[in-house]
N, C-alpha and C positions, 0 to 999 in steps of 0.2 A: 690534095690526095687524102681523101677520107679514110679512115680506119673503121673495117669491120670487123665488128664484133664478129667469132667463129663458135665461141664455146663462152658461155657464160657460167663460167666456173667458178667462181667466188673462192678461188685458190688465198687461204692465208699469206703465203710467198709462191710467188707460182715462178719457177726460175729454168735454166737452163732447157730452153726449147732444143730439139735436136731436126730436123727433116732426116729419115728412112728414104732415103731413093726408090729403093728396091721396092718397100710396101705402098710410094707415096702416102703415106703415113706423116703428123707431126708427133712425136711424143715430149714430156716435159714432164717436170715434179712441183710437187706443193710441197716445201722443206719443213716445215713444223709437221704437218700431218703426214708424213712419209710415204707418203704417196705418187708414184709414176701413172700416168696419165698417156692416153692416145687416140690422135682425132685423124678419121681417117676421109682424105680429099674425095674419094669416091663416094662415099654415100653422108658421109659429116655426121657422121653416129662418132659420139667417146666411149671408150673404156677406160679402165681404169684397174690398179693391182696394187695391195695395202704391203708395205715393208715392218721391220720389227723394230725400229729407229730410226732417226730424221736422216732423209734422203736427197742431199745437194747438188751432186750433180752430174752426168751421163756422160756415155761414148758407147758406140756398136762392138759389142765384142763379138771375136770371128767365129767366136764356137756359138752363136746366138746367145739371144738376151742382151744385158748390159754391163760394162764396168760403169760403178757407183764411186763415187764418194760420201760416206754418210757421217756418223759421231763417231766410231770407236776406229773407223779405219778405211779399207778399198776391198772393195766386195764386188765378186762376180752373179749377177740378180736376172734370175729365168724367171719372166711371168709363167702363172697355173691358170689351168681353167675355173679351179676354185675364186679366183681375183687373189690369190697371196701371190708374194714373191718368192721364189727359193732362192735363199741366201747363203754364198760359200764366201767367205771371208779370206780377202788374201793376201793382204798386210794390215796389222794393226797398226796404228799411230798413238804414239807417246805424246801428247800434246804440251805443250810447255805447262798449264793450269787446269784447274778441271772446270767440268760445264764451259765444253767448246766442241765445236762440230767443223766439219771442210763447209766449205761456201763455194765458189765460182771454180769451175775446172770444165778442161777440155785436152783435144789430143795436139800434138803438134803436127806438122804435114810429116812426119816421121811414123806418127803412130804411140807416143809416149803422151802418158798421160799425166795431166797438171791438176793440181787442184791448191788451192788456197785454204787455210782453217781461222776460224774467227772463234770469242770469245762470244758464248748465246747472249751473254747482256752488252749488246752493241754501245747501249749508254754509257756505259764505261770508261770509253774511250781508251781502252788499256791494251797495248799495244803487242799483244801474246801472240797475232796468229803468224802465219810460217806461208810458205808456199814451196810445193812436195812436188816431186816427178816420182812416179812408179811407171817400170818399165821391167817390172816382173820383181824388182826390191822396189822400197819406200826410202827419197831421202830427200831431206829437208835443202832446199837450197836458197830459201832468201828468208830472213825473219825481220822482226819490227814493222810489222803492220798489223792493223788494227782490224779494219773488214780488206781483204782483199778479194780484187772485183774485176772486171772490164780485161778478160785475159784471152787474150786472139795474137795470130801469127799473122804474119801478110802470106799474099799469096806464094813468093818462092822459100818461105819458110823464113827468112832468114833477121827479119824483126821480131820482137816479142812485145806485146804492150800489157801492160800489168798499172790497174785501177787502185787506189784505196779511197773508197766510197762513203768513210767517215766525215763528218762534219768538219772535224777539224784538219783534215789532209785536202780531201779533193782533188786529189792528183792522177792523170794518168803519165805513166812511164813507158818509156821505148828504150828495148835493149837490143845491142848487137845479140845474134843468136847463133852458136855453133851446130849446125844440124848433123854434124857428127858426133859430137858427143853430148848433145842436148843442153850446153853451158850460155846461160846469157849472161851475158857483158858488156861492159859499157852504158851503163845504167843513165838517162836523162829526161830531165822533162820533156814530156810531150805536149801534155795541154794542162793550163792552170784551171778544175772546173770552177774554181771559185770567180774566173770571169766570162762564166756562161750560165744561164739558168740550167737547175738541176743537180743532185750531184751524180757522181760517176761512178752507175751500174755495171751492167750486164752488157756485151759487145761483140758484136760482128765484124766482119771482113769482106768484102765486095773483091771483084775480079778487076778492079782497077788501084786495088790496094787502100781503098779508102775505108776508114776505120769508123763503125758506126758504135754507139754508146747509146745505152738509157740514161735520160735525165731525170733522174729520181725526183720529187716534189716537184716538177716542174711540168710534167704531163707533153714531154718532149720526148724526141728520138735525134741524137746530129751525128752528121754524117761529117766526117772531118777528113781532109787529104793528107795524104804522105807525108806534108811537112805542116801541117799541125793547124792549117787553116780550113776554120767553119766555115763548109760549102753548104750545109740546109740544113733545118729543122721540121720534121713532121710530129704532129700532133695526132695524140691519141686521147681518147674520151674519159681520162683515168689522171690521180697523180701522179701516181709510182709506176711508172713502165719498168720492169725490173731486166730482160733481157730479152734480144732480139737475135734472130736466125732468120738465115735465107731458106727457101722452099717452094712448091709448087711443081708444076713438070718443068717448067724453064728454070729454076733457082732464082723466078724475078721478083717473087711473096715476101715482103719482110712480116715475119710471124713475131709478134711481141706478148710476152707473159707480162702480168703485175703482179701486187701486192694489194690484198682488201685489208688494213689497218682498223683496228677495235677505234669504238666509238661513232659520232656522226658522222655515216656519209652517204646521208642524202644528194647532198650536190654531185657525187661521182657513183650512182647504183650500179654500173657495172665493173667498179673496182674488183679485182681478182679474176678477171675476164682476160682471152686469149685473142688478140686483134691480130688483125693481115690490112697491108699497106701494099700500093704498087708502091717503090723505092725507084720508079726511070733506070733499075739497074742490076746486073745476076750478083748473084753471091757464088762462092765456090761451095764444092758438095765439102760434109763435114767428115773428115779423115775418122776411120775405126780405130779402133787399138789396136797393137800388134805386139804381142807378145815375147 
């Protein structure tokens, strides 16, 4: 299963792919450069809209445009024709330190939106960030992690799986999930990444509940079943596969963002690049927000 290259975008962190049904559209962001990004299946032209702070991660909001997660908080973001974003800010976040931003988020099949916050100097290893539901307020309901990453629901909602993509963790987690009052519980290992190449990014969800992850450094994508066993790995032309979405008119596209890392890298020239994979398999459409 080869991986095509779609956009050769030299994205410093090119993360949270989303699929638009409705435009067949893929959109995604470049987190350092705040930048929201959009490749469109019909004619495969991008554009692109500049934000006013680092911009991590999306979901379809129903009045158009997008709910964000960026540094200071959860922001509702309408591209211009200018190429800016209008930005209305709708909860700030108190972060436990400063110089930290959100990272990995998404909605749940509810429509509540997740997002994860990391500390910018990931080398740190310091264990500040949080992971937030806002569902019209902002509240903090898990801390003591470090990057958190890899945060997908199965299909009847009712698992939550939650990444820390640090060196020293590696971990993804699976939680019972209350889809009435949006509470996960019962927190346990899911997959140790420390006995798979790669650590543990960015993550999707297929329609047979099987949970897919980027394998950071390791220029992998694995596709893992319900109870925690590695069913395949596809290879992408990159090290950093940073996260992956279903798309295409079938949902059968696995669309993968990376990271282009400062220094040599001639052996990987199209690091920061936006790759499509058949995956043998549909993914489910990506829930909007709902307010």
């Amino acid at each position: 299963m080869t991986a095509e290259l779609i956009v050769d975008a030299r994205n410093a962190t090119g993360e949270c792919p989303v699929w638009n049904t409705a435009e067949q559209a893929l959109y995604w962001v470049d987190i350092p450069a705040g930048r929201l990004y959009r490749w469109s299946a019909a004619t495969g032209q991008t554009q692109s809209w500049q934000a006013e702070e680092m911009l991590a991660c999306i979901a379809l909001h129903p009045a158009g445009g997008w709910l964000a997660g960026m540094q200071s908080g959860i922001f509702h973001l309408q591209p211009q024709d200018d190429g800016s974003l209008k930005a209305e800010r709708l909860a700030q976040v108190e972060h436990a330190r400063p110089h930290m931003r959100f990272n990995d988020g998404r909605c749940d099949r509810q429509g509540r939106f997740w997002a994860g916050s990391m500390l910018l100097d990931m080398a740190a290893g310091t264990a500040a960030g949080a992971l937030y539901r806002y569902d019209g307020q902002l509240q903090q309901v898990l801390d003591d992690l470090i990057v958190p990453n890899g945060l997908a629901f199965s299909p009847d909602g009712r698992t939550m799986y939650l990444s820390d993509s640090h060196p020293s963790a590696q971990a993804v987690w699976a939680f019972d999930y209350d889809t009435d009052s949006g509470t996960p519980h019962d927190r346990r290992l899911f997959i140790d990444m420390k006995q798979h190449p790669g650590r543990p990014d960015g993550a999707a969800v297929d329609v047979d509940g099987c949970y897919w992850i980027c394998g950071n450094d390791a220029g992998l994508v694995h596709r893992f079943t319900p109870d925690g066993r590695l069913d395949r790995s596809l290879a992408v032309p990159v090290k950093k596969p940073a996260m992956c979405a279903f798309g295409g008119a079938n949902l059968d596209t696995l669309f993968v963002t990376s990271i282009r890392p400062g220094g040599d890298i001639s052996d990987q020239p199209l690091a920061g690049g936006v790759f499509a994979l058949r995956a043998g398999v549909s993914g489910i459409e990506e829930p909007a927000f709902i307010p």
